[in-house]
C-alpha positions as CSV (number, residue, x, y, z in Angstrom):
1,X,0.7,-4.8,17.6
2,X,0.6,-5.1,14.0
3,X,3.2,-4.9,11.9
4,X,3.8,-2.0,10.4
5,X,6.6,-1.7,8.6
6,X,5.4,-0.8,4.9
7,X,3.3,2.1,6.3
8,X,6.0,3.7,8.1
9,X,8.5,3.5,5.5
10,X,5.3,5.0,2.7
11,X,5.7,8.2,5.5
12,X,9.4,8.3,5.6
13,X,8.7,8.9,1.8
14,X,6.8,12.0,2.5
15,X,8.9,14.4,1.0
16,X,8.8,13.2,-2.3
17,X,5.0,13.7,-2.7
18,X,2.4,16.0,-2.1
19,X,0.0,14.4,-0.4
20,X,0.2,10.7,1.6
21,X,-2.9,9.1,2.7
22,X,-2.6,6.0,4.1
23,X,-5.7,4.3,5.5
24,X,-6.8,2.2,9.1
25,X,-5.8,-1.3,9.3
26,X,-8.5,-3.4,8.8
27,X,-8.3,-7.6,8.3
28,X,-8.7,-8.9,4.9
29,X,-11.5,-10.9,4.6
30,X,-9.8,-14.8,3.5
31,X,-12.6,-17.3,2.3
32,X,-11.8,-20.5,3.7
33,X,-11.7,-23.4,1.7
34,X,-14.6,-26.0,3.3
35,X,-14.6,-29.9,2.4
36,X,-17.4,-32.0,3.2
37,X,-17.9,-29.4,6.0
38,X,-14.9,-29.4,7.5
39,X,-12.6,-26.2,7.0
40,X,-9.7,-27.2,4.6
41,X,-6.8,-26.6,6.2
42,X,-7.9,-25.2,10.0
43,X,-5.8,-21.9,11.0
44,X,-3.8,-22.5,13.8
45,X,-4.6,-21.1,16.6
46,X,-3.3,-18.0,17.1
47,X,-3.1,-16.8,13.6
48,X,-4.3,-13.8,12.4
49,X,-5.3,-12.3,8.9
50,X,-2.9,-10.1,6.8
51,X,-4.5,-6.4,7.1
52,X,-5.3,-4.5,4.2
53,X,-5.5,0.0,3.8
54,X,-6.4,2.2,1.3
55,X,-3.2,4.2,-0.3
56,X,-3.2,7.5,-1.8
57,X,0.1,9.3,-3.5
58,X,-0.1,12.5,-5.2
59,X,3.1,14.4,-6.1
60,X,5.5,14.7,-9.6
61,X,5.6,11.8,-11.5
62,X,9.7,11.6,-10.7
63,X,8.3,10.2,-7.3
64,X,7.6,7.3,-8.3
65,X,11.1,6.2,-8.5
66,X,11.2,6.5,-4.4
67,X,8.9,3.3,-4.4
68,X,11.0,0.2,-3.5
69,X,10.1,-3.2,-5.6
70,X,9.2,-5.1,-2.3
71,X,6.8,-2.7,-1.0
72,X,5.1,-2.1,-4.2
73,X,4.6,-6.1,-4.8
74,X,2.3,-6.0,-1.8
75,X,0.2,-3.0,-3.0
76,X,-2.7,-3.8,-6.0
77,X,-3.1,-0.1,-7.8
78,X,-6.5,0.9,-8.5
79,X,-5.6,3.7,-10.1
80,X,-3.2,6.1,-11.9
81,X,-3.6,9.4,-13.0
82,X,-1.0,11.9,-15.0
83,X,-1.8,15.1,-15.0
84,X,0.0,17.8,-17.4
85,X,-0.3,21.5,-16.4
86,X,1.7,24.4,-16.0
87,X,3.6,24.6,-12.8
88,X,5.0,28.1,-12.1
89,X,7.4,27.0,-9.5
90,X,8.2,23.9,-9.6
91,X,9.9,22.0,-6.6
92,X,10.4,18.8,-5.1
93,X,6.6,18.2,-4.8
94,X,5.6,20.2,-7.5
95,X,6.1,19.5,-11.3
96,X,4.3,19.8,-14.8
97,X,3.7,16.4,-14.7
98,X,1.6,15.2,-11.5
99,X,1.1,11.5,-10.5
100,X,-2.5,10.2,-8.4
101,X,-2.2,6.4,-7.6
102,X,-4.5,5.0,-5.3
103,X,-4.5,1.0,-4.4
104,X,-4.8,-1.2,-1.2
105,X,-1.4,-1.9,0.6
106,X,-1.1,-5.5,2.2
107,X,0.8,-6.3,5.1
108,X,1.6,-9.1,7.0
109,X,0.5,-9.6,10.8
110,X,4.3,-10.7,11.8
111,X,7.6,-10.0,10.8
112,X,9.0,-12.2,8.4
113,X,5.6,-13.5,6.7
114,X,5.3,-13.9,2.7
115,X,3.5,-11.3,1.1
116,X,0.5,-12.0,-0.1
């Protein structure tokens, strides 16, 4: 199986945010580099692709402190949204000020691999 570390610890982070939508794995498309016709340098058998999903987080803009520096070096942002409004109650997913990023979360096939 994949590994899947960086998803499960976005849903251990649950409770900070509203709402978590993590995406299906799917294999990031690498271009090879070809030389005189000859792929430059072969993969090794065996190897497979980093995997790429969508990411959505949508909760008080406090949550964003919850975000470690390693995972979010593997994630490229799309977007990010603030939103001001009143909140009657706020709570721990609730505030006036309300947080939407959305971006593509990379991880590594193996254990141990460089991020990309």
């Amino acid at each position: 199986g994949l590994w899947l570390i960086d998803a499960d610890r976005l849903l251990q982070w649950r409770v900070a945010w509203q709402r978590v939508e993590i995406g299906q794995a799917e294999p990031v498309l690498l271009q090879p580099r070809v030389a005189q016709g000859q792929v430059v340098p072969p993969q090794p058998s065996g190897w497979r692709p980093p995997t790429q999903r969508s990411l959505l987080l949508y909760g008080p803009l406090r949550s964003l402190s919850v975000l470690e520096d390693a995972l979010t070096q593997r994630i490229a942002w799309r977007s990010l949204v603030v939103q001001f409004g009143r909140e009657p109650q706020p709570g721990l997913t609730r505030s006036s000020l309300m947080l939407t990023l959305q971006g593509t979360l990379y991880e590594s096939p193996e254990p141990g691999l460089a991020p990309i």
